[in-house]
Each structure stands twice: as structure tokens, then as C-alpha cells.
N, C-alpha and C positions, 0 to 999 in steps of 0.2 A: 195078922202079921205079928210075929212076935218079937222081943226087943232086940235081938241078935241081927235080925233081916234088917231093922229101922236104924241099928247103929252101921253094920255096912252099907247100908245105901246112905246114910251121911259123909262116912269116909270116901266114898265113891265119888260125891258128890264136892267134896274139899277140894279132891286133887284138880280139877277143871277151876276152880277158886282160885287157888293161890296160881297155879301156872294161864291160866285164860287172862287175870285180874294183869300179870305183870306183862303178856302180848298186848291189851287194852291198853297199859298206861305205855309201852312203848312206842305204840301208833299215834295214841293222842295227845301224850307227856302232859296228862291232865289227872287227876284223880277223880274229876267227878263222871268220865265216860267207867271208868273203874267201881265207881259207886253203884251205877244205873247197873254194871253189868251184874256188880256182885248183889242189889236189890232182885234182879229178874233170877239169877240163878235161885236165890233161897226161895220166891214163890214159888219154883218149877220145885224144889225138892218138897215145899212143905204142902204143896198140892197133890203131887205123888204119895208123901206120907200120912196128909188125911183119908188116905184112898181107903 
């Protein structure tokens, strides 16, 4: 995979970040359901991008 494919599949990966993280803290007006959510998105990106 070369760096171009790794840099859009992070961008890809942001926008469900910033817009998911702020559905998350609206639900639970908490920041640490926010934390969990935004820890499990970055294994799922950085598990895809060891692939």
C-alpha cells in the first residue's frame, strides 16, 4: 500500500472522528464515552493500516 492510499484512508477515517466523537458526547454529555469511541476507531484504522 503505498503512502497516498495510507494518507486517504486516514482522512477517511477523521471525518467519522470528529462528526461520530460529537453524536457520542451528545448522547452521553460525557467525554469519556467520546474517548472509548475515539480509542476503538484508531485500532480499527491502525489495524487496517498494518494490513
Amino acid at each position: 500500500m503505498n503512502v497516498s492510499r495510507k494518507l486517504g484512508i486516514l482522512i477517511f477515517c477523521a471525518v467519522p472522528a470528529i462528526v461520530g466523537g460529537g453524536i457520542v458526547y451528545a448522547v452521553f454529555q460525557s467525554y469519556v464515552p467520546v474517548l472509548v469511541y475515539e480509542i476503538l476507531l484508531l485500532l480499527g484504522a491502525g489495524a487496517y493500516m498494518s494490513r
